[in-house]
N, C-alpha and C positions, 0 to 999 in steps of 0.2 A: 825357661822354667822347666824343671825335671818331675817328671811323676811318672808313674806304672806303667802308662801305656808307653812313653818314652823308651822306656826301660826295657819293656816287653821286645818292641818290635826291634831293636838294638839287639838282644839276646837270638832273638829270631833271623836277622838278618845275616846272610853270610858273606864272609870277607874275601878280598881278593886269593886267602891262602888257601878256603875250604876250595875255593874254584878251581885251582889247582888242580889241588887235590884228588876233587872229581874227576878232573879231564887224564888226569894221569891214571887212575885206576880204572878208569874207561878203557883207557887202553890197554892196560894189562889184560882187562877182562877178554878183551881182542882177540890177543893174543892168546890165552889159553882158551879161548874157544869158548867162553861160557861167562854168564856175566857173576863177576863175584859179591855176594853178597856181606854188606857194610853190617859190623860186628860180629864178623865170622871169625876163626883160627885163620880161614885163608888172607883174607882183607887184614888183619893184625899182622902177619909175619910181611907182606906186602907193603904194610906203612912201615916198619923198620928199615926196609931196604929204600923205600922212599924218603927213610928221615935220613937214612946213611949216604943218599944222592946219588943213588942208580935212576936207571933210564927204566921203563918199564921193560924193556926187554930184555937188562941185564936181570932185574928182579925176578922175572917169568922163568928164564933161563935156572939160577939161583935155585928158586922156589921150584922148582923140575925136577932138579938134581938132588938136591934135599929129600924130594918124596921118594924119588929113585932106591939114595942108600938108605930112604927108613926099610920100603919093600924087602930088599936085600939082605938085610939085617935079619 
């Protein structure tokens, strides 16, 4: 039978992909030295390269050189 609380803790619960997820931008945060915070510009342009199926270190890499030619600019 389905009700609220069903419901609830379903929505609340996270899936094998948020886990991921997690462990992956864990390790980005690694890498750049500092841990990034989830619904930031930084963590946003990070899931992109994550959705696009970089490795964290190509993302870090990426997202380096990105900020690099903004400076530059």
């Amino acid at each position: 039978m389905f009700n609220m609380a069903t419901m609830a803790a379903d929505e609340c619960r996270e899936d094998a992909q948020d886990r991921a997820y997690y462990r992956w931008i864990e390790k980005a945060s690694d890498l750049l030295g500092h841990q990034v915070t989830l619904g930031s510009r930084e963590e946003s342009d990070l899931h992109d390269f994550y959705a696009d199926g970089c490795t964290p270190d190509e993302a870090v890499t990426e997202l380096l050189a990105q900020a690099e030619l903004a400076r530059a600019a």
